[in-house]
N, C-alpha and C positions, 0 to 999 in steps of 0.2 A: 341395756334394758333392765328397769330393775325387776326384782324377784316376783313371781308370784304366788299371790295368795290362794291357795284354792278355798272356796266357799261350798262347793260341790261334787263328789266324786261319782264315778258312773254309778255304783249301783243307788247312793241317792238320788240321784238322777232319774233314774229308773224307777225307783219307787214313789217319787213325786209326780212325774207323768201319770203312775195306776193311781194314784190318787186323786188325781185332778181328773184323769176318766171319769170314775167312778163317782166323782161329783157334780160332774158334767152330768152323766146318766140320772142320779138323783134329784135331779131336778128337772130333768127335760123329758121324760119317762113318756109323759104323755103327749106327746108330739109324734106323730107322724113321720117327717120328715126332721132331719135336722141337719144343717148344711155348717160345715165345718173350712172355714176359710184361713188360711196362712201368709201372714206374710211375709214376702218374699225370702229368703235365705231358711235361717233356723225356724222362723214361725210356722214356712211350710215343711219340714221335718216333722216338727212339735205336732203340726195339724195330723201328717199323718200316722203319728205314732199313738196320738187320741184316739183318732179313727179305728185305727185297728184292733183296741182293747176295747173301745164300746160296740165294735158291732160282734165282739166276743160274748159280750152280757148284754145282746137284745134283738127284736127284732125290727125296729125303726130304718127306715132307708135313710142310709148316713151318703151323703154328698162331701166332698172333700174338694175344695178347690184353691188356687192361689191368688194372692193379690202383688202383683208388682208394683211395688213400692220405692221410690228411691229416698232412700233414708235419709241423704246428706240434705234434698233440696225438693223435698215430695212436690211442691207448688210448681216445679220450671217440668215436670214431666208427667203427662198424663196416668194417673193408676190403671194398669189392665188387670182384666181379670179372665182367670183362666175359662172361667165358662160363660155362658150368656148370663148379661145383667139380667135380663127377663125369667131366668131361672128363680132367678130370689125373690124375685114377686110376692110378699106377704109372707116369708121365708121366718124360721125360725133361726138364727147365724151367731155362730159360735165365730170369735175374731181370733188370733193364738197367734203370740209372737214371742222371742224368748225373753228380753229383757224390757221391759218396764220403767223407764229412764225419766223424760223429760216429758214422756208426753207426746211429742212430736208426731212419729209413723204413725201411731194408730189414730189419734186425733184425723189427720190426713186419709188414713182409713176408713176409718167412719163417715168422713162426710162422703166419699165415694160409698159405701153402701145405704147410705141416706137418701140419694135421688132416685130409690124406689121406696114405694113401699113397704116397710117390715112388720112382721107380727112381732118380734122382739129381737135383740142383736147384747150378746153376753160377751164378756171380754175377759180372754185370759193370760195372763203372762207367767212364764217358767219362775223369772227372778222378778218381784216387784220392788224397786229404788225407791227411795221418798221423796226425792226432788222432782218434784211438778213447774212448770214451766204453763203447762198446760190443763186443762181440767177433766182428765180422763182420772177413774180408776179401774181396776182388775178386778173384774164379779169372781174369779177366782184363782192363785195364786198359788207358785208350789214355796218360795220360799220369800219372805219381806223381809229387807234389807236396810238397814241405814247407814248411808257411805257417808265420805264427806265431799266436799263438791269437786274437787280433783280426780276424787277413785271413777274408774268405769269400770262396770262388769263386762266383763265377756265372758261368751259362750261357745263351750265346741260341740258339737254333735257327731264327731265324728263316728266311726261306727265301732261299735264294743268297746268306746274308749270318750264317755259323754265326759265333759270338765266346765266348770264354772266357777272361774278367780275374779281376782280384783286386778288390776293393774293400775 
């Protein structure tokens, strides 16, 4: 295996999450409700580590839910979602996954919260890549990246021990 690079160490990590809260907040202030969706793996970590710093700084009723996603083959397997589709009904939805690659997951995401009704759906990623495959971007973003098309980021979450290299 060769070496890794890290691009992120936990308390950057940490400190791009409260930032990306906090920007979340700044914008969504006036919302009611604001329903924060993850998916599957690190995105639902991500989601709820959002969660828990914005409903430090407000008092909006924050929803936290996941999206099962299969990352390698989103199409050959249905997305579930952890709470009822009819929650999100005109929903204000925060998307959060960690890495920002090709495009692929959340593209596949999105059109699974598309067959309801939104009042808007914001997207955000921990690391955003530049390589688009796809035509999504990250309405907000902890760090943007230019690899080259070999490098993949990964991401660990582990706990008191966040990492984000290249490999």
């Amino acid at each position: 295996m060769s070496p890794m690079n890290y691009i992120l160490q936990h308390k950057q990590i940490e400190e791009k999450i409260n930032r990306l809260a906090h920007e979340i907040l700044e914008n969504t202030f006036e919302e009611p409700v604001l329903f924060i969706g993850g998916i599957s793996g690190n995105g639902s970590l991500l989601a709820q580590s959002l969660s828990d710093i914005i409903k430090q700084n407000t008092r909006q009723q924050i929803v936290v839910f996941d999206l099962d996603v299969d990352k390698e083959n989103p199409w050959d397997h249905p997305i579930q979602l952890s709470i009822a589709e009819s929650e999100l009904k005109n929903g204000y939805i925060i998307l959060v996954d960690d890495v920002l690659n090709s495009g692929k997951t959340m593209q596949y995401a999105l059109v699974k919260l598309l067959e309801r009704p939104t009042k808007s759906i914001k997207t955000v990623a921990l690391v955003d890549r530049t390589h688009r495959r796809y035509p999504i971007k990250a309405d907000f973003v902890g760090l943007s990246l230019s690899t080259t098309l070999k490098e993949r980021v990964e991401v660990s979450l582990s706990p008191n021990n966040y990492q984000a290299y290249l490999v």
